[in-house]
DOVEXRO-958729 format. One record per residue: residue in one letter; x, y, z of N, C-alpha, C in turn. Coordinates in steps of 0.05 Angstrom, whole numbers. Atoms other than C-alpha are relative to their C-alpha. Layout:
BEGIN
REC  type    n.px    n.py    n.pz   ca.px   ca.py   ca.pz    c.px    c.py    c.pz
REC     A       X       Y       Z       X       Y       Z       X       Y       Z
...
This chain:
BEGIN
REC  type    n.px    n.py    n.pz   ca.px   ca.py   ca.pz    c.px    c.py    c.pz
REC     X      13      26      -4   -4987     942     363     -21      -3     -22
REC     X      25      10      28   -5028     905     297     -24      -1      27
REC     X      29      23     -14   -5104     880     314      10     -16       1
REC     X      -7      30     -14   -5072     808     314       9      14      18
REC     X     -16       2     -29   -5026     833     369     -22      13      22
REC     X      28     -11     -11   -5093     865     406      -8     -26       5
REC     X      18      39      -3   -5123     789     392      10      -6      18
REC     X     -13      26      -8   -5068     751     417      14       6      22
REC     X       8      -6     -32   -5069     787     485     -16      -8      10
REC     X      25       8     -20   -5130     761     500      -2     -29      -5
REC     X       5      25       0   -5150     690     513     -32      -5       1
REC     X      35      10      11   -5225     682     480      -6     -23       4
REC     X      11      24      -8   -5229     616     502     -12       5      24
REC     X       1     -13     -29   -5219     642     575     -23      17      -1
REC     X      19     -20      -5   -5264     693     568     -29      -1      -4
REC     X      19      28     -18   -5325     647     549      -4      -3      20
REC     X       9      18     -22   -5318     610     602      -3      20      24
REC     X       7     -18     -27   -5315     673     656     -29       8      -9
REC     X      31       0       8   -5378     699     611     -17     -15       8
REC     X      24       8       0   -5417     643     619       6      -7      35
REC     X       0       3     -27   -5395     634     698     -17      29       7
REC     X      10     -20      -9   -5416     707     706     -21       9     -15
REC     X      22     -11      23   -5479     713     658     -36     -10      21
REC     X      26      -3     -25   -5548     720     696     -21     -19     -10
REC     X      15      16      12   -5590     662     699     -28       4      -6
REC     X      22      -3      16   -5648     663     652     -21      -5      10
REC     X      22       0      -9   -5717     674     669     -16     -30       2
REC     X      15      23      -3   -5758     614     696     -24      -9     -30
REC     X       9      13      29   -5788     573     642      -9     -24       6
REC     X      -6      37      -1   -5818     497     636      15      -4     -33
REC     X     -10      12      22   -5786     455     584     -23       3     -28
REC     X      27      -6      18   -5861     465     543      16      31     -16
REC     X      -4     -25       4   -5842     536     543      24       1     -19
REC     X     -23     -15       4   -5778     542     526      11     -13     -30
REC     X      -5      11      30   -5781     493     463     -19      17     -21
REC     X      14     -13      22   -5839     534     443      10      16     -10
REC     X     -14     -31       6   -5805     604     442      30      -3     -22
REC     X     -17      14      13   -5741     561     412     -16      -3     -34
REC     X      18       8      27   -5791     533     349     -14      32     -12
REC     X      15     -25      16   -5830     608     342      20      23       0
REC     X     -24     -12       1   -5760     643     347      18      -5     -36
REC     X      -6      17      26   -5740     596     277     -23      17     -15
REC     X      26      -6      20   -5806     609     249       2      21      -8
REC     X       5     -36       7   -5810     681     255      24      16     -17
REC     X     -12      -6      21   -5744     691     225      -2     -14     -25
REC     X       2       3      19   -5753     657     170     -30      12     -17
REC     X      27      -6      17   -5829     681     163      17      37      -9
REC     X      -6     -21       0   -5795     755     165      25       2     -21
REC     X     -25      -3      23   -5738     751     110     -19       5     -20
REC     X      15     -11      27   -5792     754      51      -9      29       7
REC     X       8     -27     -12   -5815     816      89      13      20      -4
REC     X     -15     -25       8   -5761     851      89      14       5     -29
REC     X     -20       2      26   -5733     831      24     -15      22     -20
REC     X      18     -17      11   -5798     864      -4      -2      34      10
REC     X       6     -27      -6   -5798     929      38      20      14     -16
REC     X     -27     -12       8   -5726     943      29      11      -2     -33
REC     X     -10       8      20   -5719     923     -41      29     -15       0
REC     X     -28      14      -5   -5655     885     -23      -9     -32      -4
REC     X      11      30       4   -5649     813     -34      -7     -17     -26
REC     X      10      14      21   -5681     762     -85     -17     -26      18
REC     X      11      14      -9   -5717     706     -80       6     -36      10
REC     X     -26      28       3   -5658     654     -64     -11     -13      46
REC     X      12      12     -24   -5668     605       6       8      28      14
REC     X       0      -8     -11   -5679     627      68      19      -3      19
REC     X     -26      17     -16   -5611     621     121     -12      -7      33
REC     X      15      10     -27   -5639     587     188      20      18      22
REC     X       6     -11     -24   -5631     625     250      18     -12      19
REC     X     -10       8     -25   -5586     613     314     -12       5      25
REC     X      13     -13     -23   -5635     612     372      20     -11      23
REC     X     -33       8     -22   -5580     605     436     -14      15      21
REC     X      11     -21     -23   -5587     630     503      27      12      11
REC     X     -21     -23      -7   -5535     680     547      31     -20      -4
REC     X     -32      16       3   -5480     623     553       9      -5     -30
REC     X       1      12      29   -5486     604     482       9      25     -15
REC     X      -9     -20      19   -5484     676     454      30      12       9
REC     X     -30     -16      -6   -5422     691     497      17     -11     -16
REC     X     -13      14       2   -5383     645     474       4      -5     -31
REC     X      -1     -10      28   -5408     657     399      16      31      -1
REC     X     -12     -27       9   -5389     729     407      38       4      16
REC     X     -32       3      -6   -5316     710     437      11     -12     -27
REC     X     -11      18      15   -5300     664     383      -3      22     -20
REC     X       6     -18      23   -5330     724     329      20      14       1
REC     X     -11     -10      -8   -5289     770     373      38     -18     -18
REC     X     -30       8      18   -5221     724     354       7       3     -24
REC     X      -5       2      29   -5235     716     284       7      31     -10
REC     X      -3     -37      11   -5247     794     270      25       6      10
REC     X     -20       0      -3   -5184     804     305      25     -18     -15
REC     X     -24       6      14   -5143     756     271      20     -15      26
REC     X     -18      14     -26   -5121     719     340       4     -26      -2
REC     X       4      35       0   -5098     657     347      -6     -15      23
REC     X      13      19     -18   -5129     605     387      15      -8      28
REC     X     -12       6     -28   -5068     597     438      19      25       1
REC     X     -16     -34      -8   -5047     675     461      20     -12      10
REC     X     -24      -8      -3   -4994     694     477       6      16      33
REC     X       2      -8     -21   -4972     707     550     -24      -8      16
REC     X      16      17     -20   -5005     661     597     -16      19      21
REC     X      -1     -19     -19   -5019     713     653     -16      16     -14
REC     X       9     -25       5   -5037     774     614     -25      -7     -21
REC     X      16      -8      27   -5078     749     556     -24     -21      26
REC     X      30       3     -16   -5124     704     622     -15      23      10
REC     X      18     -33     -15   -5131     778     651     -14      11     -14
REC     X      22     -10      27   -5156     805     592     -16     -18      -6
REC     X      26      14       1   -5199     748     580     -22      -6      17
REC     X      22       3     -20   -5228     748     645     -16      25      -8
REC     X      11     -30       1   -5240     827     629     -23       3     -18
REC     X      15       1      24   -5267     811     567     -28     -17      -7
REC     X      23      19      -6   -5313     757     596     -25       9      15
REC     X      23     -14     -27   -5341     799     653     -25      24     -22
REC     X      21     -16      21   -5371     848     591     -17     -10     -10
REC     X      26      14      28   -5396     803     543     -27     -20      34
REC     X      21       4     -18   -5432     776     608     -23      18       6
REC     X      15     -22      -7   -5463     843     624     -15       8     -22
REC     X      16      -1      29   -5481     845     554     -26     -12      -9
REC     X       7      20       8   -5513     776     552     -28       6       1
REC     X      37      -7      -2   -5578     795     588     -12      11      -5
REC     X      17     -24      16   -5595     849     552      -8       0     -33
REC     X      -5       1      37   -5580     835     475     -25     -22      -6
REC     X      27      23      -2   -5646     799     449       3     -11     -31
REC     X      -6      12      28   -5614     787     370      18      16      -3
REC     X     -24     -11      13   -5549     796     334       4      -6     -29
REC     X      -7       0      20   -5528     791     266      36       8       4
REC     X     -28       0       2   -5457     770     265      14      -1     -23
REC     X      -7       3      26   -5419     785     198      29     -14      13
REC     X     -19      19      -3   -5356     755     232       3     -26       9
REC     X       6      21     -15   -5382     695     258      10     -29     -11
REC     X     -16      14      10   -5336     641     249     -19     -20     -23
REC     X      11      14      25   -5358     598     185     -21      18     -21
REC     X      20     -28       9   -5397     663     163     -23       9      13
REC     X      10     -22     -23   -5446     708     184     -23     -15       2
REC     X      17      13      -7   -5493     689     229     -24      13      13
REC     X      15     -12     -10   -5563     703     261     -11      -7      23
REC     X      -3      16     -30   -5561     693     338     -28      18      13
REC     X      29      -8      -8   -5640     709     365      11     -15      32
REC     X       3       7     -20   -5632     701     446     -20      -1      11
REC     X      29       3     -10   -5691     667     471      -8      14      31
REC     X       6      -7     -24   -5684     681     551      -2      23       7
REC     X       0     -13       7   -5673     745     530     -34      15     -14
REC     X      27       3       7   -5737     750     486     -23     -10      14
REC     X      22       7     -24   -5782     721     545      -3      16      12
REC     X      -4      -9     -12   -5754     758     592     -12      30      -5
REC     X       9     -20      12   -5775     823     549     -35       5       2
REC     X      21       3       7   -5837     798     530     -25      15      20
REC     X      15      -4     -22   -5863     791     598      -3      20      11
REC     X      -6     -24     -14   -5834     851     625     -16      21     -12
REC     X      12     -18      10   -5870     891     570     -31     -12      -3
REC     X      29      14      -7   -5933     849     581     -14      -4     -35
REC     X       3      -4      26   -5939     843     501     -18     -27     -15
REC     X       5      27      11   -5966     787     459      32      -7      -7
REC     X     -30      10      -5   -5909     739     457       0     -11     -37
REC     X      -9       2      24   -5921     716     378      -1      21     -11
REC     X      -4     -39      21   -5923     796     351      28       2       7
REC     X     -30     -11     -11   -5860     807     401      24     -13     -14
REC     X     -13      16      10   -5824     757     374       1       3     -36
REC     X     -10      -2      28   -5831     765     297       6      26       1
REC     X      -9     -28       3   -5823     846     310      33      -6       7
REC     X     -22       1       1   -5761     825     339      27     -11     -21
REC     X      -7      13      14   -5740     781     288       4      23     -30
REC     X      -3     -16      27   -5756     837     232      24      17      -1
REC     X     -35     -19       0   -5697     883     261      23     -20      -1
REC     X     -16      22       4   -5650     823     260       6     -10     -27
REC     X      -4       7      26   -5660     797     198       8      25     -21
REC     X      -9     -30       4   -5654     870     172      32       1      -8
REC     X     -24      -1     -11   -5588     866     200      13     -13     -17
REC     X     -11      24      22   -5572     792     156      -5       8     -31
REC     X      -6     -11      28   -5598     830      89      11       5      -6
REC     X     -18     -21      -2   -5558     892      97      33     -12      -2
REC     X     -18      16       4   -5496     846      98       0     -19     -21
REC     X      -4      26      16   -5507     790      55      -6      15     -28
REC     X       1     -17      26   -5534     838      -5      23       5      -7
REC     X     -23     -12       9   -5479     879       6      27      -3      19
REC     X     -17       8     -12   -5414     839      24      22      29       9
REC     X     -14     -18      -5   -5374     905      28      -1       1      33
REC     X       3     -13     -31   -5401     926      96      17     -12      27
REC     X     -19      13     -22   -5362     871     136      30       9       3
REC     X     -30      -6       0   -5300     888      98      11      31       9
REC     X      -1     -23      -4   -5309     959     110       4       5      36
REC     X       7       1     -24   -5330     952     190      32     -14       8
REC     X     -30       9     -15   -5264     911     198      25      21      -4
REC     X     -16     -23      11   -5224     958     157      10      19      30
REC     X       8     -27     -24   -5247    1011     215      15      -7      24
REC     X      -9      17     -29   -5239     968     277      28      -9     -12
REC     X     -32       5      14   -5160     951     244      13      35      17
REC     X     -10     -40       4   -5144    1036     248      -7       2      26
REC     X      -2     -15     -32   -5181    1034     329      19     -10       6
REC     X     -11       9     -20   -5146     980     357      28     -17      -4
REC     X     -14      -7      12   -5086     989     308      18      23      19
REC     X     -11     -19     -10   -5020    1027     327      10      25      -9
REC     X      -1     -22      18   -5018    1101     307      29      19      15
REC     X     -27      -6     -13   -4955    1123     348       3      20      13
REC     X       3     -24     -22   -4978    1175     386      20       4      29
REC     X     -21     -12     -29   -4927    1196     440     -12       4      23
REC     X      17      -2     -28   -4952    1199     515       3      19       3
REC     X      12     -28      -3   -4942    1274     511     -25      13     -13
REC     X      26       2      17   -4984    1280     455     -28      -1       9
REC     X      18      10     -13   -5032    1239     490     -16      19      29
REC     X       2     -16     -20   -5032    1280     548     -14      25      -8
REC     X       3     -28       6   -5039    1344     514     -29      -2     -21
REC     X      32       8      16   -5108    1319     474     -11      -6      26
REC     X      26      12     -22   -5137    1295     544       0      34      12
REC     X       6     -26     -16   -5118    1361     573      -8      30     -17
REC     X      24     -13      21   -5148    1402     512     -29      -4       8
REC     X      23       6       6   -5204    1365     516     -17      15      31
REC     X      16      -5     -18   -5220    1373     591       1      23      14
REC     X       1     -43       3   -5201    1456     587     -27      10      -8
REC     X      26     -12      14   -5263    1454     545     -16     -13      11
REC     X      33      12      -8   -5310    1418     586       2      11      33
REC     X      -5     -10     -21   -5281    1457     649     -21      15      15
REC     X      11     -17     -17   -5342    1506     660     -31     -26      -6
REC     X      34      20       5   -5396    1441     637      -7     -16      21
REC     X      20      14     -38   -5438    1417     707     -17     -17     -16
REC     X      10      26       2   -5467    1356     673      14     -27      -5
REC     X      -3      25       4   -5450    1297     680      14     -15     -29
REC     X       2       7      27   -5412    1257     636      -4     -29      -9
REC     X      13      24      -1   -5460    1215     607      14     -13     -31
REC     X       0      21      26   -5455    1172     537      16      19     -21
REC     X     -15     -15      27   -5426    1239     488      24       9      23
REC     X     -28      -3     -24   -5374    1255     557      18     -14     -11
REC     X     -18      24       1   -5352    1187     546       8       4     -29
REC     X     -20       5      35   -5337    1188     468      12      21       1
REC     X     -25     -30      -5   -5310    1259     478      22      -9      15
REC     X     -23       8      -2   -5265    1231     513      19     -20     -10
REC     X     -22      16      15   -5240    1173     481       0      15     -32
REC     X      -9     -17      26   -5240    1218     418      32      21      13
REC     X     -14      -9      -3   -5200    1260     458      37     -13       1
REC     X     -36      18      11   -5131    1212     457       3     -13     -26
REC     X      -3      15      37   -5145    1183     388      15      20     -17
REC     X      -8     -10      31   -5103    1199     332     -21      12     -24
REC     X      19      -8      25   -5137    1235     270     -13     -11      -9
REC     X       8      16      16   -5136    1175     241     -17     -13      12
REC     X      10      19     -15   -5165    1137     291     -32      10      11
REC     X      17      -7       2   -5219    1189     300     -26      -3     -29
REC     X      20       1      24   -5241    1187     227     -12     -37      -5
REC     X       5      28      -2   -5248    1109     243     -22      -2      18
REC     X      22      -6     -19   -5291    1122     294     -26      11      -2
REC     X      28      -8       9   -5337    1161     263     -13     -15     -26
REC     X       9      22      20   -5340    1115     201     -15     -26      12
REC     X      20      12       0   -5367    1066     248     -22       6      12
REC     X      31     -15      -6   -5413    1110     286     -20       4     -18
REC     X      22      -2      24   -5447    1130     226      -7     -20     -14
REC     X       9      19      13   -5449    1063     191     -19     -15      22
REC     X      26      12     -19   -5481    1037     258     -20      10       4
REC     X      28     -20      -1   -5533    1098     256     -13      -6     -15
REC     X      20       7      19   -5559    1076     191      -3     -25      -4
REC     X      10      33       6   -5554     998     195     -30       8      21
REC     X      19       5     -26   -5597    1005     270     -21      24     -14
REC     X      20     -17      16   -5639    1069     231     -17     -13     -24
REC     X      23       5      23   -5665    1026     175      -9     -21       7
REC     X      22      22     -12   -5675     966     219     -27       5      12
REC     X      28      -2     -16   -5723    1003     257     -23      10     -22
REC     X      13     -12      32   -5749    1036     186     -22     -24      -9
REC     X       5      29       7   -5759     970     164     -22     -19      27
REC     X      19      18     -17   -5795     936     231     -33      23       4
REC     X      31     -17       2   -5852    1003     228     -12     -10     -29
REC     X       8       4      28   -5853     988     157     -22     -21      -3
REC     X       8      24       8   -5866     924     152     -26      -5      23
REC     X      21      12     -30   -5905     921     222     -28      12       0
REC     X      25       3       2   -5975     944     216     -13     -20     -16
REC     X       8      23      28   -5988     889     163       5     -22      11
REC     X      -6      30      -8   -5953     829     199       2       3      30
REC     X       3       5     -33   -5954     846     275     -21      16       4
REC     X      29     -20     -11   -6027     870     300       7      16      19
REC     X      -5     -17     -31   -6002     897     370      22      10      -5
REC     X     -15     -11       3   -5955     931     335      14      31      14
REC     X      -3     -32     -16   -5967    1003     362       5      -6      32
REC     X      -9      -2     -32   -5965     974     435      30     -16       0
REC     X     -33      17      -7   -5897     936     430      19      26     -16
REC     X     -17     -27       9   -5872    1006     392       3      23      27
REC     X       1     -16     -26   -5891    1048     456      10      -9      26
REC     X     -14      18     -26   -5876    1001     511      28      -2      -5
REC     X     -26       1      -2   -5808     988     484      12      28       0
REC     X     -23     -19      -8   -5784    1052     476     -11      21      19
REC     X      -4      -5     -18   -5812    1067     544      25      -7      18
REC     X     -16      19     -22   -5770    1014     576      31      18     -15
REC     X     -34     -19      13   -5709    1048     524       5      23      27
REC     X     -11     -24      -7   -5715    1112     569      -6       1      32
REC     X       3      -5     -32   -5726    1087     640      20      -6       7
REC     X     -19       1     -13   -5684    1099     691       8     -18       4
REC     X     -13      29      -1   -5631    1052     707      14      12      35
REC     X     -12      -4     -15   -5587    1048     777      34       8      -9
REC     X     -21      -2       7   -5529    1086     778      33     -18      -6
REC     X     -23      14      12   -5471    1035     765      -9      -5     -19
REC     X       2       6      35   -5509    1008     706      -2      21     -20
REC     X      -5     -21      15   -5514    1073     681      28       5     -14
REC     X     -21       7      -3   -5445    1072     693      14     -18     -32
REC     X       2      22      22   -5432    1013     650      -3       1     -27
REC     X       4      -2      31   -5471    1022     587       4      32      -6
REC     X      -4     -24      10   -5449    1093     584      40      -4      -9
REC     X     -37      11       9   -5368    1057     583       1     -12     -22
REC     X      -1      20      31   -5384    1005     535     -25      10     -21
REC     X      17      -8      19   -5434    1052     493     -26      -7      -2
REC     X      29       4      11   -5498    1022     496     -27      19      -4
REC     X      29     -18       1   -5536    1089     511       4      10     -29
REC     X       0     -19      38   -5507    1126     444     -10     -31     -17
REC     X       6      14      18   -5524    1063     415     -30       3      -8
REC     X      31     -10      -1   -5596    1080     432     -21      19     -17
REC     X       2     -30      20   -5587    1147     394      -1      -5     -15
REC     X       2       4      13   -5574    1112     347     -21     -12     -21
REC     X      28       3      15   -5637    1081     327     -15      25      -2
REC     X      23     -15       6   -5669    1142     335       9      28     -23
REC     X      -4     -24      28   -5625    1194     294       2     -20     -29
REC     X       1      19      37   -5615    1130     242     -31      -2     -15
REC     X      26      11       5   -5683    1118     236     -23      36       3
REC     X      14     -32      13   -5704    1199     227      17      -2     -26
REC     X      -4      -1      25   -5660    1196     170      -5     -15     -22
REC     X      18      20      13   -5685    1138     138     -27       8      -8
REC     X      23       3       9   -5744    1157     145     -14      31     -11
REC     X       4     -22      14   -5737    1225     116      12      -4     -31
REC     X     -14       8      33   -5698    1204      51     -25     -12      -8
REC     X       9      19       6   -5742    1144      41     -27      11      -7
REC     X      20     -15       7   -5804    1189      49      -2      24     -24
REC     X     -16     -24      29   -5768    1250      -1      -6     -18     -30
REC     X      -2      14      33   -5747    1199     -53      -9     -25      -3
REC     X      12      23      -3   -5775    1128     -40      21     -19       8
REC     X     -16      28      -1   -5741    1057     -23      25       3     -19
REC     X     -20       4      21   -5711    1052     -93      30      14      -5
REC     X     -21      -9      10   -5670    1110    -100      20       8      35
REC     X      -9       9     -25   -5655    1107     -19      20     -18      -2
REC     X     -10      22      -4   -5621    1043     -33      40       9     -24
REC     X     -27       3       9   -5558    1072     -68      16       8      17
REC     X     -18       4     -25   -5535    1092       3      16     -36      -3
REC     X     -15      29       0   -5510    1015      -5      25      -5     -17
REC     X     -19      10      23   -5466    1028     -67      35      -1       8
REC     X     -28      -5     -12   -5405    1046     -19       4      11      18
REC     X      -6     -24     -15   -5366    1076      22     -12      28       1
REC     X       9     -23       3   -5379    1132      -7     -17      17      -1
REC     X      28      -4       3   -5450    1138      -8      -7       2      26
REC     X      11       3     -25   -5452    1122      63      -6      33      15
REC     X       6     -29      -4   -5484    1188     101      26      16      22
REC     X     -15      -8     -14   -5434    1237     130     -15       6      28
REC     X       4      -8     -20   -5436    1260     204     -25      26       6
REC     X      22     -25       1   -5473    1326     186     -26     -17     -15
REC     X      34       4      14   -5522    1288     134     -16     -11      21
REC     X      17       5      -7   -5547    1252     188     -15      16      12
REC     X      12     -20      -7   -5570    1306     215     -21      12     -12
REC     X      12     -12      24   -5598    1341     152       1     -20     -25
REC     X       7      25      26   -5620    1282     105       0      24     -21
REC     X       0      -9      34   -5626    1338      47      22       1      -4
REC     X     -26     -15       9   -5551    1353      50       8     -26      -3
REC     X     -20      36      11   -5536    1264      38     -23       6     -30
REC     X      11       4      26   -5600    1273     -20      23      18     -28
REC     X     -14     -20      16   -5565    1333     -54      26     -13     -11
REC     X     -29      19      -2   -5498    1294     -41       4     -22     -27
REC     X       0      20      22   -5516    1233     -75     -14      -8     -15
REC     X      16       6      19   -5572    1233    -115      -6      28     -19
């Protein structure tokens, strides 16, 4: 089975519309409010693009691209339509029945998603890439972390925009990221014995382990039925997502003592809230669809960042961008001297 034939199983229209039926309605607000946070949501990304253009050395001094502030129905429905395009689906699937099942499936996620995601940076976003800042989202945060609401808001904005450099500098990274996602959800022809005999490898070796399997369980296992190939795809985008989400956060300490005053308290508070407990089904949940290793990932991306960058500075940091090939292996992230040695 291609990615189109992956697409054109599902019905992304359908799956919208279950998203925004099943997406959790947004924190109480008046109309005052909610234009303000809308208007200082605009602002802040655009005040934050010269910011980063300067930290990161990336960039120039060409306009600034305005901002998508949207709320949970709005971003579903952007990230279905993103969802088609990256796929390669067409607009009227295929198989009435099976591709609404999968779109309901596919709706009930990006719902569970909705309330949590507070900015995206979409490189597939139909008409090109776009920068979707969720306001109800961003309130909802705000309050919860009891913060100043104009610091919270441009800190948030700095990892985001981050996100729109890192892409637009360097057009590779989209074509690369699709490349990847082609090879997961691509057909590698694995035989259902095969298959079998990788799951039952895998769980011989986790036979005497009494924990839980939380967020590395879960990729151990879907590593465990992947093809070779499909593994080395896997880790190409693990690691490229360790160091996009590692230098966003690089980039929002960077930049943030200078342009957000309550910087140190919206740095501690959030990644309190990162490591509190959750109820077990949601655990559940973002340990299926990844969101806890995603977590890891700011924090092992953003030790290596910020050990290179400290070693050798910004400048010569920034030829991680020149390619594939530059990008850090699985072990460098670990040991930033063994990517310096590597490539510089």
């Amino acid at each position: 089975m291609s990615e189109s034939d992956v697409g054109s199983a599902v019905d992304f229209e359908f799956a919208a519309t279950v998203g925004g039926w099943l997406a959790r309605p947004a924190p109480p607000m008046t109309d005052y409010t909610r234009r303000q946070v809308i208007e200082e949501l605009h602002a802040s990304a655009r005040a934050a693009e010269p910011l980063v253009r300067e930290v990161t050395g990336l960039g120039d001094d060409g306009p600034v691209p305005d901002a998508r502030v949207v709320d949970r129905r709005q971003w579903i429905a952007a990230a279905a339509e993103s969802m088609r395009v990256m796929m390669g689906a067409s607009e009227r699937p295929a198989g009435f029945l099976t591709s609404r099942l999968t779109g309901a499936q596919t709706g009930a996620v990006l719902a569970f998603v909705s309330s949590g995601i507070l900015g995206q940076y979409d490189p597939f976003c139909a008409g090109g890439g776009a920068l979707l800042l969720v306001y109800p989202n961003v309130v909802a945060v705000e309050r919860q972390l009891q913060v100043t609401p104009a610091d919270f808001r441009l800190w948030v904005c700095l990892h985001e925009v981050t996100h729109r450099v890192q892409f637009s500098v360097n057009p590779w990274l989209a074509g690369y990221m699709s490349d990847a996602l082609a090879v997961l959800t691509g057909d590698s022809s694995p035989d259902l014995t095969q298959v079998v005999g990788r799951l039952a490898d895998y769980l011989r070796g986790r036979q005497n382990d009494a924990e839980s399997p939380g967020p590395s369980g879960i990729l151990g296992l879907v590593r465990a039925v992947q093809s070779e190939e499909q593994r080395t795809a896997l880790d190409q985008l693990l690691m490229l997502g360790t160091l996009l989400e590692g230098h966003a956060d690089h980039v929002m300490d960077a930049v943030g003592p200078l342009a957000v005053p309550s910087v140190a308290t919206i740095r501690s508070r959030f990644e309190e809230r990162r490591q509190r407990s959750q109820p077990p089904l949601q655990r559940l949940l973002r340990a299926l669809l990844g969101l806890d290793a995603k977590m890891s990932q700011y924090t092992r991306g953003k030790a290596f960042v910020d050990a290179v960058v400290g070693h050798v500075g910004m400048d010569r940091f920034n030829a991680v961008w020149s390619g594939p090939q530059t990008l850090p292996l699985p072990a460098e992230i670990e040991e930033p001297q063994r990517w310096i040695d590597r490539v510089l």
